[in-house]
N, CA, C and O atoms as a GROMACS GRO file, in nm:
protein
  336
    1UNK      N    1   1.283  -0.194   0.118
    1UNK     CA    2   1.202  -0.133   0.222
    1UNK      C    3   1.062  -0.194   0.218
    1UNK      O    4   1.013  -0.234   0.112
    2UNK      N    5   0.995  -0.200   0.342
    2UNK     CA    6   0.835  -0.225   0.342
    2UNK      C    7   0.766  -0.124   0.389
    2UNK      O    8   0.805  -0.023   0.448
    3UNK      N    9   0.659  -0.156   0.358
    3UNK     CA   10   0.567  -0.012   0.379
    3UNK      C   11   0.400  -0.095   0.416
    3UNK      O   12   0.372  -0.211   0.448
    4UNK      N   13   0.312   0.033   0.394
    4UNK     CA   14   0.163  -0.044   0.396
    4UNK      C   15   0.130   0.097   0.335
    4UNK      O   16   0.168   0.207   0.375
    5UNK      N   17   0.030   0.058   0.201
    5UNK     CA   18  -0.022   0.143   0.087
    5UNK      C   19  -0.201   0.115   0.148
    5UNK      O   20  -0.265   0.011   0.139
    6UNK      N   21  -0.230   0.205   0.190
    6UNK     CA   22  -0.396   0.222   0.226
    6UNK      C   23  -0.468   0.328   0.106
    6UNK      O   24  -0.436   0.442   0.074
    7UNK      N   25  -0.578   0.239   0.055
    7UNK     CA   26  -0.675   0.292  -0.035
    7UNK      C   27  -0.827   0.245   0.060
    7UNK      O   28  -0.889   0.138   0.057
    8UNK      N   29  -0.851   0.351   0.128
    8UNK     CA   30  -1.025   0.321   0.154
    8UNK      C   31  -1.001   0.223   0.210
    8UNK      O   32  -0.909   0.188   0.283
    9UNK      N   33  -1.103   0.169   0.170
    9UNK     CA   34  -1.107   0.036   0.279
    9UNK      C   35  -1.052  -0.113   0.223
    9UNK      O   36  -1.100  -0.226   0.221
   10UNK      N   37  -0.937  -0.060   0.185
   10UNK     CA   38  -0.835  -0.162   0.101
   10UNK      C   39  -0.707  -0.160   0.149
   10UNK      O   40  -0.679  -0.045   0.184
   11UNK      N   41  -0.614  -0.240   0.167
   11UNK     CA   42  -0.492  -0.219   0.193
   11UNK      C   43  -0.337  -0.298   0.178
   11UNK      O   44  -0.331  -0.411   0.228
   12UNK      N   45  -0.248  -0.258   0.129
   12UNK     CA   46  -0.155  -0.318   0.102
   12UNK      C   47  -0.034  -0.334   0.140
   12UNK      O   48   0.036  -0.234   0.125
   13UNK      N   49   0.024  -0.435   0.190
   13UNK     CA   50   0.208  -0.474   0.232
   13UNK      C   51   0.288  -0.456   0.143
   13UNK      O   52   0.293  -0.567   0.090
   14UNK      N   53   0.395  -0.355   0.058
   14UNK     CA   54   0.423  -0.365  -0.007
   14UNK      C   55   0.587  -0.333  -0.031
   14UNK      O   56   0.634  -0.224   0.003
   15UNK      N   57   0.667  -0.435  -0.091
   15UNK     CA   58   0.801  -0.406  -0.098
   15UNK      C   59   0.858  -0.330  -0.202
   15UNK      O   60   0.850  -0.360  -0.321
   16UNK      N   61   0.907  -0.243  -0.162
   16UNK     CA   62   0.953  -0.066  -0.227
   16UNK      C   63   0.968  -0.009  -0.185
   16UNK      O   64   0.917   0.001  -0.074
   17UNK      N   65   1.090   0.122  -0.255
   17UNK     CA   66   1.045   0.275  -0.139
   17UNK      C   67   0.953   0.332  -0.163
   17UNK      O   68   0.868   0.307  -0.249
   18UNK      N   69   0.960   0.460  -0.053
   18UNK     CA   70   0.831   0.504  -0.049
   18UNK      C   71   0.813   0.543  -0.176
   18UNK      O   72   0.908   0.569  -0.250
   19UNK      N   73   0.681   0.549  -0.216
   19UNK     CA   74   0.585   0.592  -0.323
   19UNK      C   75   0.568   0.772  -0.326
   19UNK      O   76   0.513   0.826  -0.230
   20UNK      N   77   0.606   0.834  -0.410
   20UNK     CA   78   0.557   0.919  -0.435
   20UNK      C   79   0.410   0.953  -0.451
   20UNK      O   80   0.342   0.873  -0.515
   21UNK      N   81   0.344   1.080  -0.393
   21UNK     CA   82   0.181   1.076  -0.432
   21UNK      C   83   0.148   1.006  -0.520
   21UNK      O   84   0.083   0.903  -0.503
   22UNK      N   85   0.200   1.061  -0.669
   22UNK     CA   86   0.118   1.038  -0.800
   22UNK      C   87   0.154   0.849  -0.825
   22UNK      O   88   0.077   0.768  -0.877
   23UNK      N   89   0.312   0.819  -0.761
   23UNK     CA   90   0.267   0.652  -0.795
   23UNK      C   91   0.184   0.609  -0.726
   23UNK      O   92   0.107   0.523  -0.771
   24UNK      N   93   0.172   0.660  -0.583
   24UNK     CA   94   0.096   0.581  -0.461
   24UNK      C   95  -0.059   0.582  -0.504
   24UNK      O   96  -0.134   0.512  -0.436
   25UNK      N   97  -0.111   0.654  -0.609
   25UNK     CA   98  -0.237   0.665  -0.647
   25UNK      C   99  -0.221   0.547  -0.747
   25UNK      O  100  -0.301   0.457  -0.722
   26UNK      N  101  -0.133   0.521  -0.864
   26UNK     CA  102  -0.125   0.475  -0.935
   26UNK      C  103  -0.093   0.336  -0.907
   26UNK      O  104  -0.161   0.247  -0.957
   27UNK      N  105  -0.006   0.315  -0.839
   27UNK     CA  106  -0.012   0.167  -0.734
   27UNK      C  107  -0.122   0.108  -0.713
   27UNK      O  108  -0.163   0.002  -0.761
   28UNK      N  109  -0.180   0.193  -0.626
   28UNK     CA  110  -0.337   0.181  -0.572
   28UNK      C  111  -0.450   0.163  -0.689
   28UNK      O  112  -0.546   0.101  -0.643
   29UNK      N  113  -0.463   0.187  -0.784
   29UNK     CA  114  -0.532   0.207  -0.909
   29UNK      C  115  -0.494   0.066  -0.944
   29UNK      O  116  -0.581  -0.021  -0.936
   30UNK      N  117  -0.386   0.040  -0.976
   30UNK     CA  118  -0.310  -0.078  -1.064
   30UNK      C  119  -0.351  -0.237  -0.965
   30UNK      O  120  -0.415  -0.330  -1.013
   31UNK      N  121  -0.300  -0.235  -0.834
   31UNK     CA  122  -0.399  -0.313  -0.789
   31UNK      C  123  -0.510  -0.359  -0.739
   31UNK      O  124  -0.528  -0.477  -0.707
   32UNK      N  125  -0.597  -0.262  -0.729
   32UNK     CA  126  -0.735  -0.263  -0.695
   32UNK      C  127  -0.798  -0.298  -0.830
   32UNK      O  128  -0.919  -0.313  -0.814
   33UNK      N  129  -0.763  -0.315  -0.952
   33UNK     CA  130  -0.853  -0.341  -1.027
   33UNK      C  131  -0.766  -0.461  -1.094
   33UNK      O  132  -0.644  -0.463  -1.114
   34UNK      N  133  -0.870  -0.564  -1.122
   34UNK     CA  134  -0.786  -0.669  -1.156
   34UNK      C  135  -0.824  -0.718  -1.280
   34UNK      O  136  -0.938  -0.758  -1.304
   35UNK      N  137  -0.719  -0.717  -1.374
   35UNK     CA  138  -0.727  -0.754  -1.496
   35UNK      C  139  -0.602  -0.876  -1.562
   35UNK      O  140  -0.482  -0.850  -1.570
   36UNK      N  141  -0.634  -0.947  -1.583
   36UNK     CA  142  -0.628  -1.034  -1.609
   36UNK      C  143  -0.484  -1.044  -1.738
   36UNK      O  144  -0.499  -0.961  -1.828
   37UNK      N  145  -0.384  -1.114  -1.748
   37UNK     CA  146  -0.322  -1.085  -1.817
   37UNK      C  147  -0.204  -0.949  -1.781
   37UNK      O  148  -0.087  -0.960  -1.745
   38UNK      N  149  -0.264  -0.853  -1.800
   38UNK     CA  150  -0.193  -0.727  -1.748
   38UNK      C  151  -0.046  -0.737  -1.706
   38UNK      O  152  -0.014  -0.819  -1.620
   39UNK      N  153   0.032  -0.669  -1.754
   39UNK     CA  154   0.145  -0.714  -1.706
   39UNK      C  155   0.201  -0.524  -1.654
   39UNK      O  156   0.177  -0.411  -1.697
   40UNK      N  157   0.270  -0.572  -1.560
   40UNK     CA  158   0.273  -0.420  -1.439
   40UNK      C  159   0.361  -0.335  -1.533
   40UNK      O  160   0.430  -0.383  -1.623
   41UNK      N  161   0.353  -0.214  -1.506
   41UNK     CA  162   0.357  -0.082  -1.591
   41UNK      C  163   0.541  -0.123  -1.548
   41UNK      O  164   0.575  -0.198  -1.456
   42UNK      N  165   0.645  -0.044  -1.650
   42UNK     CA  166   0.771  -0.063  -1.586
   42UNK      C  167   0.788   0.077  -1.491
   42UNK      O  168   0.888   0.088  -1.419
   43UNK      N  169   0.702   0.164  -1.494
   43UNK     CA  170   0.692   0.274  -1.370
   43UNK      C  171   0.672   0.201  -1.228
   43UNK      O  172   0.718   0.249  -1.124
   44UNK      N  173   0.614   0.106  -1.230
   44UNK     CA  174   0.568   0.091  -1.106
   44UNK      C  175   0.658  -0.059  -1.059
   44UNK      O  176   0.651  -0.119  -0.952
   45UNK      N  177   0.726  -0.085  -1.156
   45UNK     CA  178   0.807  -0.229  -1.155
   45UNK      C  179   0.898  -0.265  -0.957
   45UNK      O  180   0.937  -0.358  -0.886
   46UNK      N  181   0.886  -0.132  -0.960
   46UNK     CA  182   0.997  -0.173  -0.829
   46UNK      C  183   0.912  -0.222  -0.721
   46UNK      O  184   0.976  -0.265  -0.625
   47UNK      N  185   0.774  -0.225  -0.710
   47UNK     CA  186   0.697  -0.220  -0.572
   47UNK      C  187   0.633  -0.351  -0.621
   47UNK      O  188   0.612  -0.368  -0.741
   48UNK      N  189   0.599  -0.450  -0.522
   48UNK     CA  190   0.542  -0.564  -0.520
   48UNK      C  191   0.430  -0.565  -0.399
   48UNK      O  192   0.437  -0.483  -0.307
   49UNK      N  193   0.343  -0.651  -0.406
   49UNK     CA  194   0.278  -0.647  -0.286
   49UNK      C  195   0.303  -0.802  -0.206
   49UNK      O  196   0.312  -0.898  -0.282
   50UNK      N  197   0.313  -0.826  -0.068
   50UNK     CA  198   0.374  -0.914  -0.016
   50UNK      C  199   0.256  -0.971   0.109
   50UNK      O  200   0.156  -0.918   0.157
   51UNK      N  201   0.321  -1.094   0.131
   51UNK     CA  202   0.190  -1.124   0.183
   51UNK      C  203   0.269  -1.145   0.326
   51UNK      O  204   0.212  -1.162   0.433
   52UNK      N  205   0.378  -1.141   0.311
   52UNK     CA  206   0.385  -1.266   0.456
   52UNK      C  207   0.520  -1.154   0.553
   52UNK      O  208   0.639  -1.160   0.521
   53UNK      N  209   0.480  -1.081   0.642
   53UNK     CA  210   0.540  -0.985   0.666
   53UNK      C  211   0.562  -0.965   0.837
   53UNK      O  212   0.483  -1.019   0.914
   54UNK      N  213   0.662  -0.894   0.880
   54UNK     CA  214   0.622  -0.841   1.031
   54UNK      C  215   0.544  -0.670   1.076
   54UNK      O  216   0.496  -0.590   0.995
   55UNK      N  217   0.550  -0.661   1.165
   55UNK     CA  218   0.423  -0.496   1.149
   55UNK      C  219   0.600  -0.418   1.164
   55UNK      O  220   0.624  -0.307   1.116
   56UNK      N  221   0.712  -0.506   1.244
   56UNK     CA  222   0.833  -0.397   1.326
   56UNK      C  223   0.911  -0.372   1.190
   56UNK      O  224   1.020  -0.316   1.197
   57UNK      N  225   0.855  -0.412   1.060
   57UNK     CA  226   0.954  -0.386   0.929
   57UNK      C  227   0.884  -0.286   0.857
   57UNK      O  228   0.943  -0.224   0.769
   58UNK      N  229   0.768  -0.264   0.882
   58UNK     CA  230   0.708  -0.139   0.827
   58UNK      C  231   0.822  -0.013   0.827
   58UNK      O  232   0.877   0.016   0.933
   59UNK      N  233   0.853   0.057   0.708
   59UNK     CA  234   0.926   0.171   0.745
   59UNK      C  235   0.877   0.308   0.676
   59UNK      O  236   0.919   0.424   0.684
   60UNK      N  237   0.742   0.233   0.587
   60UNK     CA  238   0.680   0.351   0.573
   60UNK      C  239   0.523   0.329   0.561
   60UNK      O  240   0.472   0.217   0.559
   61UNK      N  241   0.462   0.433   0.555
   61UNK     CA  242   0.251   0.418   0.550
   61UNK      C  243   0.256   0.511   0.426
   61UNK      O  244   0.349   0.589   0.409
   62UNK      N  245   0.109   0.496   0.304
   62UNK     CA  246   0.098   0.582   0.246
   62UNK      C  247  -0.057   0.626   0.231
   62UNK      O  248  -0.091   0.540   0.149
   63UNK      N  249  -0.124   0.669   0.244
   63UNK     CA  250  -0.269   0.669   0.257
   63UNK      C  251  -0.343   0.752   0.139
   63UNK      O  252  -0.355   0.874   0.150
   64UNK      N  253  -0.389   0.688   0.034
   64UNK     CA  254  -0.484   0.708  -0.107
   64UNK      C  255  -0.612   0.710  -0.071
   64UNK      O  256  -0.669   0.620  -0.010
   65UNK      N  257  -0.651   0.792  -0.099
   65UNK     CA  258  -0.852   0.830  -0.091
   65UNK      C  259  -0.912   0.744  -0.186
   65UNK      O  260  -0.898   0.713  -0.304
   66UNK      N  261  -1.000   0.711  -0.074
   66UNK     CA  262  -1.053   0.531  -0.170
   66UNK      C  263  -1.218   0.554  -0.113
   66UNK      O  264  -1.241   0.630  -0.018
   67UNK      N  265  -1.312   0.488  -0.176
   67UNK     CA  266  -1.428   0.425  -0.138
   67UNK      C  267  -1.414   0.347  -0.003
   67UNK      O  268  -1.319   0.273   0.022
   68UNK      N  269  -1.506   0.370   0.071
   68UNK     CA  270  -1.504   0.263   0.185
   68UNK      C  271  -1.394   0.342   0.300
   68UNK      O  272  -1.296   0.417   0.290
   69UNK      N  273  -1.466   0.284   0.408
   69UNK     CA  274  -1.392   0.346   0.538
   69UNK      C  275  -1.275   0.236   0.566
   69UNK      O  276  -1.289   0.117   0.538
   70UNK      N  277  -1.157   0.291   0.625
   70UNK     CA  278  -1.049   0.196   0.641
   70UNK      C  279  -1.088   0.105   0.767
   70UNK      O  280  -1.203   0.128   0.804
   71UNK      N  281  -1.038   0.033   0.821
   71UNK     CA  282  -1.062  -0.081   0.887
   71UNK      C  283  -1.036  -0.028   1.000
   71UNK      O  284  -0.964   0.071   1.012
   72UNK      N  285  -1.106  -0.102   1.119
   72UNK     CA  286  -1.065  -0.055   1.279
   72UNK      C  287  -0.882  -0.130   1.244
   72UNK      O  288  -0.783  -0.060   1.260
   73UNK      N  289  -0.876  -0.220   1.216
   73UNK     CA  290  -0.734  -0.284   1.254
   73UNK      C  291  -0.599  -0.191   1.162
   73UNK      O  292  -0.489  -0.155   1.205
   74UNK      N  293  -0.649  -0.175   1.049
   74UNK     CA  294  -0.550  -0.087   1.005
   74UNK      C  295  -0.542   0.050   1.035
   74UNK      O  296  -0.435   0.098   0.999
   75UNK      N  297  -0.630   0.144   1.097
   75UNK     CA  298  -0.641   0.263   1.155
   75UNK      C  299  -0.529   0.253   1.314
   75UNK      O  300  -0.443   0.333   1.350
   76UNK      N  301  -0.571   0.131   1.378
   76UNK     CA  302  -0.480   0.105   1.493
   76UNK      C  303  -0.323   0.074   1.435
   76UNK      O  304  -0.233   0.129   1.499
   77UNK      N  305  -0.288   0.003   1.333
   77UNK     CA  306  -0.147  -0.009   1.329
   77UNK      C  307  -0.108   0.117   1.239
   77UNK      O  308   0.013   0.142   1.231
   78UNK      N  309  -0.175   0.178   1.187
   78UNK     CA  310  -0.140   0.334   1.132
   78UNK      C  311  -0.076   0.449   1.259
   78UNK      O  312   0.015   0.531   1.252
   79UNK      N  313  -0.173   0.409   1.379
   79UNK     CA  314  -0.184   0.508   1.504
   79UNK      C  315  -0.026   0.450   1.584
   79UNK      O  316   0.051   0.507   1.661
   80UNK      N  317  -0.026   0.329   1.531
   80UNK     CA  318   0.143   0.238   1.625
   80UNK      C  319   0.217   0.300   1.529
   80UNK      O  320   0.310   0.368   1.574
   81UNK      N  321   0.208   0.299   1.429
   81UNK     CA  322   0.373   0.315   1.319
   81UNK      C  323   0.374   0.517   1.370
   81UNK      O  324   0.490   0.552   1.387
   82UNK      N  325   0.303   0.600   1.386
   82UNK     CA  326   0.299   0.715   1.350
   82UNK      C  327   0.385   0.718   1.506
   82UNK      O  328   0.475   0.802   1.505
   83UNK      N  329   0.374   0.656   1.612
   83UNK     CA  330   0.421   0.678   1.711
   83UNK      C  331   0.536   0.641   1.720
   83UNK      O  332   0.590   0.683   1.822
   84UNK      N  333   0.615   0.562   1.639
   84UNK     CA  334   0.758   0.508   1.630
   84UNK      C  335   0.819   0.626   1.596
   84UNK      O  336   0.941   0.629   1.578
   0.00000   0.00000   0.00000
């Protein structure tokens, strides 16, 4: 499945099912901070983040309280997927 994981004014394409709250925070945590080496928790092993995607494969949104206001462009494809 694909999705899009929104933290603030950050945001991510990401292949997995949906995220439960507490991973979708923890997702969000795990890649917003970048450390070097780090190798991904095996909790969170199933979700990848992807770069090269279509918007019509989205099958889910998850939205994490972040610093920073989300983007005019991702607020608009949030407002398209909610209407599918």
């Amino acid at each position: 499945m694909l999705g899009i994981l929104v933290h603030g004014d950050n945001h991510f394409i990401v292949r997995g099912p949906l995220p439960s709250p507490e991973t979708s925070k923890a997702l969000a945590w795990h890649w917003s901070v970048i450390e070097i080496g780090v190798v991904t928790p095996p909790a969170l092993a199933q979700w990848r983040i992807s770069s090269r995607e279509f918007r019509e494969n989205l099958n889910w949104a998850v939205i994490v309280p972040g610093d920073g206001e989300t983007s005019p462009a991702v607020v608009e494809l949030l407002n398209e997927l909610s209407l599918d």
